[in-house]
Every structure is written in structure tokens, then in C-alpha cells.
VEXGU-282792 format. One record per residue (C-alpha): residue number from 1; x, y, z. Coordinates in pm, 1 decimal. Layout:
<rs>
R_NUM_X_Y_Z
...
</rs>
This chain:
<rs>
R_1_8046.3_16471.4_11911.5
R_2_8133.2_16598.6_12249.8
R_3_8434.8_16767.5_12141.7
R_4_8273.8_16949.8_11812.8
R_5_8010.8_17165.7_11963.4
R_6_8241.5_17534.7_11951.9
R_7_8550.6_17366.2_11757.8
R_8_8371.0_17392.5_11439.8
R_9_8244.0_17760.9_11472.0
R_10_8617.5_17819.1_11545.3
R_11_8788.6_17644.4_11240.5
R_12_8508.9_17873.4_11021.6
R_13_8488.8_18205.0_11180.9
R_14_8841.8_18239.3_11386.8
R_15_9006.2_18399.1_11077.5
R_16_8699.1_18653.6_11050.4
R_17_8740.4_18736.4_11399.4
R_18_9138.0_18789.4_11332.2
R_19_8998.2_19034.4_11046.1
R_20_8772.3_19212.2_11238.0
R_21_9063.8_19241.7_11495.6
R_22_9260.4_19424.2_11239.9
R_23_8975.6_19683.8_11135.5
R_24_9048.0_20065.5_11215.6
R_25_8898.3_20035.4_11618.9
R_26_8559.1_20138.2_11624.5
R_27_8513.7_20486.8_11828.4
R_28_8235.0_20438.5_12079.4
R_29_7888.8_20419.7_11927.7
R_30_8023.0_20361.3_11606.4
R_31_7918.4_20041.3_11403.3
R_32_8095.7_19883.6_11146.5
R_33_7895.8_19645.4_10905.3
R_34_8144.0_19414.6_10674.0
R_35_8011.7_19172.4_10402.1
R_36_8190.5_18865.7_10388.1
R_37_8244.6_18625.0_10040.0
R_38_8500.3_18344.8_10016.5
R_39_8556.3_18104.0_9727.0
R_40_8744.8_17805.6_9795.4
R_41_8863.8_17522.5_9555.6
R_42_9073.3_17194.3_9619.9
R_43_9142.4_16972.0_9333.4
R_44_9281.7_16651.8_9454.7
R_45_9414.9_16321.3_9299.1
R_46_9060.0_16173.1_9320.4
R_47_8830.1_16428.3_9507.1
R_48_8719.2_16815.3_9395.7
R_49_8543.8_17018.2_9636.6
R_50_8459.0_17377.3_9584.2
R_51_8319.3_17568.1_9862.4
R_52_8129.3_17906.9_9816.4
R_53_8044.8_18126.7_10135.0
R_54_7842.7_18441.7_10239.0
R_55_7790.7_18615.1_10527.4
R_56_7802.0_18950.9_10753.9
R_57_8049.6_19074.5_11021.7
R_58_7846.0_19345.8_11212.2
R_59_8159.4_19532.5_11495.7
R_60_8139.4_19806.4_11761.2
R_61_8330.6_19845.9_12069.1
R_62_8088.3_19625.0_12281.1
R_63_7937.0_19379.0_12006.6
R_64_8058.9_19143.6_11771.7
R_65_7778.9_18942.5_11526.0
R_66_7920.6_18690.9_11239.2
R_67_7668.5_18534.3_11062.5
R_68_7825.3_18308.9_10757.9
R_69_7679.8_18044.2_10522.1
R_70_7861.0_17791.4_10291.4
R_71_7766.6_17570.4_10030.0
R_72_8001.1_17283.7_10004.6
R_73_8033.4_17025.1_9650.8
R_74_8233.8_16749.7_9612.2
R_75_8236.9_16702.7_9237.1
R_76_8349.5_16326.1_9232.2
R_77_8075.9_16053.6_9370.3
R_78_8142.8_15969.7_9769.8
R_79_8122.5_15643.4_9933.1
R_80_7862.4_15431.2_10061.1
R_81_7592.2_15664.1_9819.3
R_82_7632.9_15956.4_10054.8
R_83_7484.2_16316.9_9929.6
R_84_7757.5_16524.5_9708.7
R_85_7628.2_16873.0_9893.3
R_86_7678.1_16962.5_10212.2
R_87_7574.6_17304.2_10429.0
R_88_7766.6_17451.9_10705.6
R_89_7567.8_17760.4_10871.9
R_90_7768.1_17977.5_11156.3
R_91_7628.7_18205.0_11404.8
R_92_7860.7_18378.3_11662.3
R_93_7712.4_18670.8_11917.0
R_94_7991.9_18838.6_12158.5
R_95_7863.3_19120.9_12378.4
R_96_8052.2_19314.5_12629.8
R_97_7898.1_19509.3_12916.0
R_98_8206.3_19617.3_13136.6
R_99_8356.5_19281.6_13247.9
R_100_8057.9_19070.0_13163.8
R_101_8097.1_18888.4_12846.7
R_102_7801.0_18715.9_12667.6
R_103_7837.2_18488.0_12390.5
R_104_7558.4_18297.9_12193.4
R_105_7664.7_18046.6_11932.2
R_106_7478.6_17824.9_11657.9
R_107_7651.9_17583.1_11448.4
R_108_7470.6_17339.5_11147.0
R_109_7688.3_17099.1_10941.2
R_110_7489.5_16860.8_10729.4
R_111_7339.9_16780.5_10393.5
R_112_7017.5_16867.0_10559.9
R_113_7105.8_17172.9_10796.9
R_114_6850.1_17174.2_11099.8
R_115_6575.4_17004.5_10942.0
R_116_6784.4_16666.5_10962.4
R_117_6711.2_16667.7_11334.5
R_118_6928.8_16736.4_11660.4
R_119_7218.9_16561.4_11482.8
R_120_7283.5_16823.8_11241.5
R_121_7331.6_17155.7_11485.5
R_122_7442.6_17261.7_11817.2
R_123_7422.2_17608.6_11976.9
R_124_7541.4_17760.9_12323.5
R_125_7443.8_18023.3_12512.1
R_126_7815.6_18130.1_12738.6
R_127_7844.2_18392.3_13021.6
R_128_8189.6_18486.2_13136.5
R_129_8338.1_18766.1_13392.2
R_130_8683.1_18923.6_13330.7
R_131_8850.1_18794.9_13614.5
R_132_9195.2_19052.4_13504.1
R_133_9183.0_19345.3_13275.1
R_134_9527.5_19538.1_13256.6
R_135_9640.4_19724.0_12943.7
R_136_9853.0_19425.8_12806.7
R_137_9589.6_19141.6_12982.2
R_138_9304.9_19036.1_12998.4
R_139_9135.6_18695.1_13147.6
R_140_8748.8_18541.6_13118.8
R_141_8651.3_18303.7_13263.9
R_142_8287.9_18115.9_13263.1
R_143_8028.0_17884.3_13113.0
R_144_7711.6_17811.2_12994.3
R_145_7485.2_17508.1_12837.0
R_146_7498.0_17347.2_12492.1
R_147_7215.5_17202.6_12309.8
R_148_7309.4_16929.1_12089.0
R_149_7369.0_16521.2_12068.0
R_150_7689.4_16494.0_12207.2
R_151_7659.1_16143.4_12249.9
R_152_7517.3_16202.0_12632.0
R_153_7243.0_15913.6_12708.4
R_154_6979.6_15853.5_12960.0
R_155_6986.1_15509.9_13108.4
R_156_6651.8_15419.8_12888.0
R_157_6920.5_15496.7_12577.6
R_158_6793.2_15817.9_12454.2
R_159_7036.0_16118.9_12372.1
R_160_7043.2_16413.1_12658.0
R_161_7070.7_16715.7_12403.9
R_162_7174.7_16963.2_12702.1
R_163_7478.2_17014.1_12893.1
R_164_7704.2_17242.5_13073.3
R_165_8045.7_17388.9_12915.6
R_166_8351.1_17584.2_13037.8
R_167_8462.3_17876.4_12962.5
R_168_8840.4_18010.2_12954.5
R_169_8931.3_18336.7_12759.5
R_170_9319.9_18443.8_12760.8
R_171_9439.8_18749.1_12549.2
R_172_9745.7_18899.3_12605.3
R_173_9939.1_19228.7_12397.1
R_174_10296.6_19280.2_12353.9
R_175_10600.8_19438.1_12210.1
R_176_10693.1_19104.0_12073.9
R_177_10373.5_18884.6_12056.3
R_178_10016.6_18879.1_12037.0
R_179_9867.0_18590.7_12161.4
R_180_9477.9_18482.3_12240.3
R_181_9379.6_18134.9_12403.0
R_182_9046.2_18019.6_12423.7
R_183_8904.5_17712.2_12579.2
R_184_8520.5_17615.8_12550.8
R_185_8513.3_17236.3_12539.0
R_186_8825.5_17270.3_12289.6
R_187_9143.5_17469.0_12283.1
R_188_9197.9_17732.4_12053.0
R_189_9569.4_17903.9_12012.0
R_190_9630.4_18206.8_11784.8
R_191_9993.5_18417.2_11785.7
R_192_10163.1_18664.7_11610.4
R_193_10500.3_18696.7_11699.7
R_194_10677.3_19056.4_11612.1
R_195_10325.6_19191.5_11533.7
R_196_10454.5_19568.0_11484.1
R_197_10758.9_19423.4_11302.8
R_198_10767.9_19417.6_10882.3
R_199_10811.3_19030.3_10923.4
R_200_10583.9_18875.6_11077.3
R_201_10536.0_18537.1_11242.3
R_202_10165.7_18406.4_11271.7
R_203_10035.3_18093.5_11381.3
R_204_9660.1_17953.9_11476.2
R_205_9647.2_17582.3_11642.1
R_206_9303.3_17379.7_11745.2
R_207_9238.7_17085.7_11867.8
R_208_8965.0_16886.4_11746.7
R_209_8912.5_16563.7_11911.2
R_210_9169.7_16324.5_12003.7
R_211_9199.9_16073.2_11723.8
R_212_9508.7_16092.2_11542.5
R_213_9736.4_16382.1_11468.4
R_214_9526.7_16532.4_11226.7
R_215_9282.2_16648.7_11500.4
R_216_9552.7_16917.4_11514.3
R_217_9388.2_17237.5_11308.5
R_218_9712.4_17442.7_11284.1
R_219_9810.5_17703.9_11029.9
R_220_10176.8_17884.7_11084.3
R_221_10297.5_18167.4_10823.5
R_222_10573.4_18369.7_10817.8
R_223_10446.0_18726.1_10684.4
R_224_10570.7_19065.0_10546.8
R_225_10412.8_19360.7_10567.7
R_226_10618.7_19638.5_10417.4
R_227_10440.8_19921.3_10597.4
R_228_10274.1_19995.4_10964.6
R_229_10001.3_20140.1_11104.3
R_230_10168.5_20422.0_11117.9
R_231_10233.4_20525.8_10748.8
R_232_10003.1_20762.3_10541.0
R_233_9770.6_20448.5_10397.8
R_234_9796.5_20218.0_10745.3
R_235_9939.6_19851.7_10681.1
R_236_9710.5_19775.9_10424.8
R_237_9918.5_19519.7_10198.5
R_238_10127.1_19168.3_10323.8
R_239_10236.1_18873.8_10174.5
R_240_10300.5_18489.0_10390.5
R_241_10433.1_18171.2_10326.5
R_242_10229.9_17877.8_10506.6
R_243_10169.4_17543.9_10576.3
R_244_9904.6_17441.7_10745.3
R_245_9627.4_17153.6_10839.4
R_246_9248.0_17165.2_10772.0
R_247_8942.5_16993.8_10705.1
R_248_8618.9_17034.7_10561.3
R_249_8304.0_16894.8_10784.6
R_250_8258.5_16659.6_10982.0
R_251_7909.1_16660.8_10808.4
R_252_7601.0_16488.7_10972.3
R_253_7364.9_16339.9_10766.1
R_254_7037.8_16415.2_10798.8
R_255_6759.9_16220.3_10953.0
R_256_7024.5_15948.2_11006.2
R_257_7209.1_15760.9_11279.5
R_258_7458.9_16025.2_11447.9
R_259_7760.5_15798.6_11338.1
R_260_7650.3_15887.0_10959.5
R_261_7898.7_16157.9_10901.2
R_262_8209.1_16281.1_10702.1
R_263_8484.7_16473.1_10710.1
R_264_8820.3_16578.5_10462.8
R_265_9139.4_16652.2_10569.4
R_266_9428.8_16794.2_10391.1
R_267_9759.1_16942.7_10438.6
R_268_9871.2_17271.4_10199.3
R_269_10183.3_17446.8_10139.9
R_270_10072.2_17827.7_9996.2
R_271_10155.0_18171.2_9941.3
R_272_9878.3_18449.7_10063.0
R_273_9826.9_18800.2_9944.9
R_274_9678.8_19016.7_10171.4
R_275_9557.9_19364.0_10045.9
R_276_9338.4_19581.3_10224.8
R_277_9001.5_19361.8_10201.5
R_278_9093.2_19105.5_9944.9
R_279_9292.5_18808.5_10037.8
R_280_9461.5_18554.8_9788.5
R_281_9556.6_18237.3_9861.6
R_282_9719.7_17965.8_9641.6
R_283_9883.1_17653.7_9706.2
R_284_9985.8_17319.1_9702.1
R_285_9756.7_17050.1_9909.2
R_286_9890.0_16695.0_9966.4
R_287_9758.4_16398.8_10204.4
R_288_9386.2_16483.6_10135.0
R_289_9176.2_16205.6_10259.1
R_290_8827.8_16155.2_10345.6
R_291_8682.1_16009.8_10718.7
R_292_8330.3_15832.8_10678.2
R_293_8190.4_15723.3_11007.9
R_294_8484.3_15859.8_11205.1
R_295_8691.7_15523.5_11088.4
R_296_8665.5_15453.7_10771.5
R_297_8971.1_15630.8_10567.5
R_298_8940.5_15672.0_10226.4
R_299_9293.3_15834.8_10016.4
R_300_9231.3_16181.8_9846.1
R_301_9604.7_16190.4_9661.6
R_302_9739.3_16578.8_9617.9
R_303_9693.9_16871.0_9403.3
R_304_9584.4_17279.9_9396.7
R_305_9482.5_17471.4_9673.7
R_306_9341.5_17784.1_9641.0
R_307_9141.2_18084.4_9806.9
R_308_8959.2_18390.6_9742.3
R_309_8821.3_18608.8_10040.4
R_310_8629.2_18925.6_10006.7
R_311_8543.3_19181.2_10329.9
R_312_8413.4_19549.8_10318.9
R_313_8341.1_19723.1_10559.2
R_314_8119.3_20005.1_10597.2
</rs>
């Protein structure tokens, strides 16, 4: 639990930040306010999960607000009786105010969202100064306190639900790559290499505890985008071929022993259509399997991947 507290509001809301990254800039004391809706749906050998998400990206030159729900079912019965619907809430602040950064973050993943008890959320609240700030970049660095069960006890065996975190903010601006490293508890690496270039590389790796090799988040694409931001209508259309590693979860069970949790993994192959504010994604997902308790594996097969994401901003 140590390692999950920002990992999981990265895995969710990294690609929305990416988006809101590649909105027309904001002039100063203009607001942009974007509605987010996603659609996900894996059919596997012996598993279907569809996930359904809504939310709001609210982005001006000195504030960033994403607030996103999603309702996860697993169609086919799970193991050892647990629940078949699961609720994943993010909340992510980001303020500016020169080179003081403030971040405030809230997290719930669990059949019982909050209500199920410390178990099922963590939040931060993150300061950080910005130690370098030249045109191509730009370094944070900080920390803050979590609030969560992170597995911390007292010596009478109860769980200490507060402690400190680091924080490490990279983001550098090229001619030939675009890259942003981030490091609160976890690492977080996102890249686009050639990013003014019609082909595009593109690649986002995490690292989620240390347990096997699929504690490596990564997704790597190769892209086209046929115009720039330069042309008449901006570059408003691309098209990638992926592969990448995911889950869904880990989900906490409410009102239950903090080792009463699980989590899916799979692996996809897929092609993405990017246009404007709607973004397609279909492919081909293959050693899916399901984690109860953190041990106990259970084999999901292969089958369809696919994606539907919806943004618009105003």
C-alpha cells in the first residue's frame, strides 16, 4: 500500500493531463472548462469488464482541477464471493503561484468508496519550489503528507494513516523530445520523441510496486500526425500503433482487512484514432489475469480491447 498512494491517480488521470497539455494555451485569465467521458470494454477468455467514466478538466495558466469518476463491472462471477462492482474516484488540484507549486490529491478505489473506511482512499496535500525554470527546463522539487493505510503501524499494532512524501518534478522541451518525470513515492516517465515531426514516437512508463514485471505501467506508440500546429485547422487529427501494459484496480474492499483487494492486468496490441476531442482505440489484449490478495493469480486468457474517450472544451 505504500507504493499506491499517487501511482493510481497517475495510471487514471496522466493521459488527461497529456490532453490538457495539448489544448490551445490558455491566455492569462482565461479558463478553459473540458467535460470528460470514456467507455472502456475488455472481453477476455474468461473475464468481461466494462468501465464507464465521467468527469471535468477545469485549465488556466496557473490552475489545473481533474475531477473523474468510474464505474467498473466485471460481468463474469470473481473469486472467493468478492463484489462484481467496483468505484474508482480521482481528484487532482495543481496550482502555480510563480515558482511555488501546490498540489492536493484524493484517490478512492473500492467496492465501497470512502465509506469502507481508511482502506479504501488516500489523499495528499504536496508543496514544491521550482528549483530551475529556463525556456526548455524546468525542475520542482518538494513534499508533503499522505493520509492513508499504507501499512505504517504503531508498536500497539494499529495503522499510522499519516506520513511524509517526496516530491521530484522534471520537464524538459526540445527540438527532438519532450519529456516529463515525476517522482512522488513512485516514478512516472512520459516522452515524445520528434514531437513537431509528422511521426511521432510516444511513450508513458510507471512503476507500481515492485512485484513482478507487470508492476511496469508502460504504453509506447508510434504516431502520425499529418499536419502541425502550424496549418490552417492546428494538428487536430493522428493515428498510433501501440502496445502497452495496464491494469484495472487494485480495489480495496470495504470494511475489510486491508489485504482484501484485487487487481487485473493485461497486455494490448491497438490502433488509436485521435481527432480533435474524440479518441478511438481498438485492440487486441492478451495475458489478462486477475491478482486477489496481492498473491493469488488467477488466468484471464485473451481477447478485444477497446476505447472510447470524449473531451470538450469550452
Amino acid at each position: 500500500m505504500f507504493k499506491k498512494i499517487i501511482i493510481f491517480i497517475l495510471l487514471v488521470v496522466y493521459p488527461i493531463i497529456s490532453f490538457a497539455d495539448n489544448l490551445n494555451e490558455p491566455k492569462p485569465d482565461d479558463m478553459q472548462i473540458v467535460p470528460l467521458a470514456q467507455f472502456e470494454n475488455m472481453i477476455l477468455t474468461s473475464q468481461h469488464i466494462e468501465s464507464s467514466s465521467g468527469g471535468l478538466l477545469i485549465n488556466s495558466e496557473d490552475m489545473m482541477f481533474i475531477g473523474l469518476y468510474t464505474q467498473h463491472q466485471f460481468h463474469e462471477p470473481l473469486q472467493y464471493d468478492f463484489p462484481n462492482r467496483y468505484h474508482t474516484i480521482d481528484m487532482l488540484l495543481d496550482v502555480k503561484d510563480g515558482r511555488d507549486q501546490y498540489l492536493g490529491i484524493f484517490k478512492s478505489q473500492s467496492d465501497k468508496p470512502v465509506s469502507g473506511g481508511i482502506n479504501t482512499f488516500q489523499a495528499a496535500a504536496v508543496y514544491g519550489y521550482e528549483m530551475i525554470d529556463e525556456p526548455h527546463l524546468s525542475v520542482v522539487l518538494g513534499g508533503g503528507i499522505a493520509v492513508g493505510n499504507f501499512g505504517v503501524k504503531t508498536p500497539d499494532g494499529k495503522n499510522w494513516p499519516i506520513i511524509p512524501v517526496p516530491l521530484a518534478r522534471v520537464n524538459y522541451h526540445g527540438d527532438w523530445i519532450d519529456a516529463k518525470f515525476e517522482f512522488l513515492t513512485s516514478p512516472n516517465l512520459s516522452f515524445t520523441i520528434a514531437p513537431k515531426g509528422h511521426v511521432r514516437l510516444t511513450g508513458d512508463v510507471r512503476m507500481d510496486q515492485m512485484r513482478d514485471s507487470r508492476d511496469i505501467i508502460y504504453e509506447v506508440a508510434l504516431a502520425y500526425r499529418p499536419y502541425s500546429v502550424q496549418d490552417e485547422m492546428g494538428d487536430f487529427v493522428g493515428v498510433s500503433l501501440g502496445i502497452k501494459n495496464n491494469n484495472y484496480g487494485a480495489f480495496q474492499l470495504g470494511h475489510k482487512d486491508e489485504k482484501e483487494s484485487i487487481e487485473t492486468h493485461y497486455k494490448a496490441v491497438f490502433v488509436e484514432l485521435d481527432v480533435s476531442v474524440l479518441k478511438l482505440t481498438a485492440g487486441y489484449a492478451f495475458d489478462g489475469r486477475s491478482l486477489y490478495r496481492e498473491t493469488q493469480k488467477q488466468d484471464l486468457g485473451k481477447g478485444m480491447y477497446m476505447s472510447i474517450q470524449a473531451m470538450y472544451p469550452f
